[in-house]
Residue frames as a rotation matrix with the C-alpha (Angstrom) as fourth column:
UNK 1
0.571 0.821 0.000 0.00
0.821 -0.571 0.000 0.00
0.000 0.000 -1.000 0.00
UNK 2
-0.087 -0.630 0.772 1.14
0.001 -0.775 -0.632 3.77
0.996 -0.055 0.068 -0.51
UNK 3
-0.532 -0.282 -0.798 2.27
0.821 0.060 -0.568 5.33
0.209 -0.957 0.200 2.66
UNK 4
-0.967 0.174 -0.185 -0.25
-0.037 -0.818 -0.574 7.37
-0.251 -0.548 0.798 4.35
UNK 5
-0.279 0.678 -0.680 -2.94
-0.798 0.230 0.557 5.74
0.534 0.698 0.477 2.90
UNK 6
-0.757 0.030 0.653 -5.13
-0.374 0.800 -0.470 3.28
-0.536 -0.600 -0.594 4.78
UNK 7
0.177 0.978 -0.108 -8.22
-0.720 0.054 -0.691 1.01
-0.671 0.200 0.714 3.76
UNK 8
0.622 -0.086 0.779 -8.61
0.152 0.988 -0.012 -2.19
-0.769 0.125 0.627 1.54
UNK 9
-0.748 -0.658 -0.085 -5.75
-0.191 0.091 0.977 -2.88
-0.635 0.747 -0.194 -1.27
UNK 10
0.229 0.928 -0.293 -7.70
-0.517 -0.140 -0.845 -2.96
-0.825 0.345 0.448 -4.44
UNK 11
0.298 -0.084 0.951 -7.93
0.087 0.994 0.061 -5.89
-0.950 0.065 0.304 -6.43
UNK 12
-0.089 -0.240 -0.967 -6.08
-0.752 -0.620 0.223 -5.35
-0.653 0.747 -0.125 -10.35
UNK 13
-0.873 -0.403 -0.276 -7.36
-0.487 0.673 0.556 -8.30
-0.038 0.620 -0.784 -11.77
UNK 14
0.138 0.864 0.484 -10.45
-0.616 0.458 -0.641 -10.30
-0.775 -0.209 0.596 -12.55
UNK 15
-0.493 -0.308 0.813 -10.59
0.028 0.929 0.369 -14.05
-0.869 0.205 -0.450 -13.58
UNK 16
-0.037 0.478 -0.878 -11.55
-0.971 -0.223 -0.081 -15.65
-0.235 0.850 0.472 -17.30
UNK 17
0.090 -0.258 0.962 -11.78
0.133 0.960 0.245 -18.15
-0.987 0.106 0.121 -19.07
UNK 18
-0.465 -0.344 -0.816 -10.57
-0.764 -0.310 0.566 -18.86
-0.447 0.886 -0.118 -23.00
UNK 19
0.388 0.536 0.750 -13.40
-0.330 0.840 -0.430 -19.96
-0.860 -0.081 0.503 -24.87
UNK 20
0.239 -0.127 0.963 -11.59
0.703 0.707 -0.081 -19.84
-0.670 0.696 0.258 -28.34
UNK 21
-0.835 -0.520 0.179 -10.57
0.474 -0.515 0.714 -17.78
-0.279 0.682 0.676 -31.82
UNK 22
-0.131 0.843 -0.522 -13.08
-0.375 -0.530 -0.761 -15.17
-0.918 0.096 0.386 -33.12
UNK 23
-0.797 0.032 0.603 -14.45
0.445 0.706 0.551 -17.35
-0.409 0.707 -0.577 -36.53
UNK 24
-0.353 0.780 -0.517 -16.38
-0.906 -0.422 -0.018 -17.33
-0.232 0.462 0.856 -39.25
UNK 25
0.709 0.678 -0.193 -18.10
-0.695 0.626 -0.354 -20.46
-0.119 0.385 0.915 -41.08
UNK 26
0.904 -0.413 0.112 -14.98
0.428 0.872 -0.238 -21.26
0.001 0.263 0.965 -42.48
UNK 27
0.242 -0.942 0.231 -11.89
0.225 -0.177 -0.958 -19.00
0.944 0.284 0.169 -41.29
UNK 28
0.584 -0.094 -0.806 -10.72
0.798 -0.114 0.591 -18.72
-0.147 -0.989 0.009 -37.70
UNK 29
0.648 -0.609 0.457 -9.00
-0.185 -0.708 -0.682 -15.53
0.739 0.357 -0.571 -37.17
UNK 30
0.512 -0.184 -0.839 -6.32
0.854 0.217 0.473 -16.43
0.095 -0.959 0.268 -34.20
UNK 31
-0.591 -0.594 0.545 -5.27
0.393 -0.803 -0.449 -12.99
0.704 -0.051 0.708 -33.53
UNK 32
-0.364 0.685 0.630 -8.18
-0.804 -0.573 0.158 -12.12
0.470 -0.449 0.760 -32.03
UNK 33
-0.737 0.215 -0.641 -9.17
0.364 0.925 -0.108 -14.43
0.569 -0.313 -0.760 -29.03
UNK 34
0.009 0.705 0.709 -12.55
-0.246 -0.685 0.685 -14.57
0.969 -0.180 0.167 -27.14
UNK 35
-0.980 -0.029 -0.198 -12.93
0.185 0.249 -0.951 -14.64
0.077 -0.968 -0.239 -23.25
UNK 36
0.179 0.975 0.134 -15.32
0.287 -0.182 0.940 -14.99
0.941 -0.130 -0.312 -20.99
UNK 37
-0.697 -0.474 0.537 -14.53
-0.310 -0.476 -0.823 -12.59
0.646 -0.741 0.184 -17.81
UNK 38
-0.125 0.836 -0.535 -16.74
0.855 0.364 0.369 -13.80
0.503 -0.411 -0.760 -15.02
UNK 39
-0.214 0.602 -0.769 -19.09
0.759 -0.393 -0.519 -11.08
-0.615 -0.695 -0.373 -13.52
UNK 40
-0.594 0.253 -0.764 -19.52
-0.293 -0.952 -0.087 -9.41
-0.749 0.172 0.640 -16.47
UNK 41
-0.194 0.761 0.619 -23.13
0.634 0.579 -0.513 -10.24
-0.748 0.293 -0.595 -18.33
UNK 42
0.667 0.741 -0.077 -23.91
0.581 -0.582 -0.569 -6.65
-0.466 0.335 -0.819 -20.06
UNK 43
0.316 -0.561 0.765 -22.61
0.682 -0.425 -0.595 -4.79
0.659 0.710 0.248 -23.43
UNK 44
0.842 -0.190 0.506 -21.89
-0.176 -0.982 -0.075 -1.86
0.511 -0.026 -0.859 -20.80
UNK 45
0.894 -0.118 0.433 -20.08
-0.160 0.818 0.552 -4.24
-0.419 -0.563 0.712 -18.94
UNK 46
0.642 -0.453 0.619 -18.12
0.694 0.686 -0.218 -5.57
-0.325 0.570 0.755 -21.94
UNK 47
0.751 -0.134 0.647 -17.31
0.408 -0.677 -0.613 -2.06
0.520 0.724 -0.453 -23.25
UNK 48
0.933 -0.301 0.196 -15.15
-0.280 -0.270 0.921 -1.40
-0.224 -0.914 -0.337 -20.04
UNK 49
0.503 -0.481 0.718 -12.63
-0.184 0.752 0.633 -4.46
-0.844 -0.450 0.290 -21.34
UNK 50
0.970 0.244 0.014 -13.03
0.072 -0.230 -0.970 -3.80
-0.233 0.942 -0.241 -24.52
UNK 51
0.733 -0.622 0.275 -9.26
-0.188 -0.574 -0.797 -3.45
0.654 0.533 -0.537 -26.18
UNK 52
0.768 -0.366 0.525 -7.90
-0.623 -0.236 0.746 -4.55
-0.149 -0.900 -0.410 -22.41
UNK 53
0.104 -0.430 -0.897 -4.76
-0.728 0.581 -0.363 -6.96
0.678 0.691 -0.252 -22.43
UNK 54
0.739 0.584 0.336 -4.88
-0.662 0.538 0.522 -10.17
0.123 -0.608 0.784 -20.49
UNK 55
-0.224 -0.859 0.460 -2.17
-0.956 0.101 -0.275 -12.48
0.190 -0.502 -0.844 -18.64
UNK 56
0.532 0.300 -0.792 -2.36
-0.172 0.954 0.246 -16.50
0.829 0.006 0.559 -19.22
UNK 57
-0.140 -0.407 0.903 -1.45
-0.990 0.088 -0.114 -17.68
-0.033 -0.909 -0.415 -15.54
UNK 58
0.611 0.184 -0.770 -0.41
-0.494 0.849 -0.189 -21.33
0.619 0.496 0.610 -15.37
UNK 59
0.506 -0.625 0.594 1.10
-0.814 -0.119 0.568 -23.61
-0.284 -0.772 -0.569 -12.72
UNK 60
0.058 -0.672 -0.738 3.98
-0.547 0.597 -0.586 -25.88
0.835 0.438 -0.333 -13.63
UNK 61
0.904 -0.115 -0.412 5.35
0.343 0.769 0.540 -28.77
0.255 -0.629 0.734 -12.02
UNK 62
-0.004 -1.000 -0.007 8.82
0.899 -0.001 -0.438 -27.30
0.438 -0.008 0.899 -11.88
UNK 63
0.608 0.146 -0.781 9.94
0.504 -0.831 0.236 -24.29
-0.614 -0.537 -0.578 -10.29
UNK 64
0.138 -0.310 0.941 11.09
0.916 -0.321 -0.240 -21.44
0.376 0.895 0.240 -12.25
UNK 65
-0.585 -0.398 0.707 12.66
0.115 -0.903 -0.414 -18.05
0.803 -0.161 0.574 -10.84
UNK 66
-0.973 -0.126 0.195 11.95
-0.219 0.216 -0.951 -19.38
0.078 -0.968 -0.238 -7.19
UNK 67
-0.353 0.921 -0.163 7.78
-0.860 -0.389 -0.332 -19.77
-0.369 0.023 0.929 -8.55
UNK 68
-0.506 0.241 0.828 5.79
0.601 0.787 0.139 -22.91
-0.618 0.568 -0.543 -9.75
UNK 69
0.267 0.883 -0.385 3.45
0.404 -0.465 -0.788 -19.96
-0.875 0.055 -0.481 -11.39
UNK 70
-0.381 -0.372 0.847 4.02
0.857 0.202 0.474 -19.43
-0.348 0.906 0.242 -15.00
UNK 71
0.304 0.782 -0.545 2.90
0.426 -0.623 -0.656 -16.22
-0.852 -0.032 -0.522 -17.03
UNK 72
-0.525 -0.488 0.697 2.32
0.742 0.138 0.656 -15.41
-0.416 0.862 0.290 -20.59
């Protein structure tokens, strides 16, 4: 926390899931991938996230710079 500041730490993240590539009939585009953020149901919602950039978090079996916690 800053100094001189009190009250809760505020959270800079919020979980997802990857359901897949944005597609068409017949062309996946994989540049462009879709999530689903949980707690967010509504386009005003969506428009918030819109453009945001997101952090694949994975745990290995190995350690790796003193972490099992992986991040792409």
């Amino acid at each position: 926390m800053v100094k001189g500041r009190t009250g809760q730490r505020v959270r800079l993240y919020v979980r997802g899931t990857i359901l897949g590539f944005k597609r068409s009939k017949s062309n996946q585009y994989e540049s462009t991938s879709l999530v689903q953020v949980e707690g967010v149901n509504t386009k005003e919602d969506v428009a918030w996230y819109a453009g945001k950039r997101l952090a694949y978090v994975y745990k290995a079996k190995t350690k790796s710079s003193g972490t099992c916690y992986r991040c792409l």
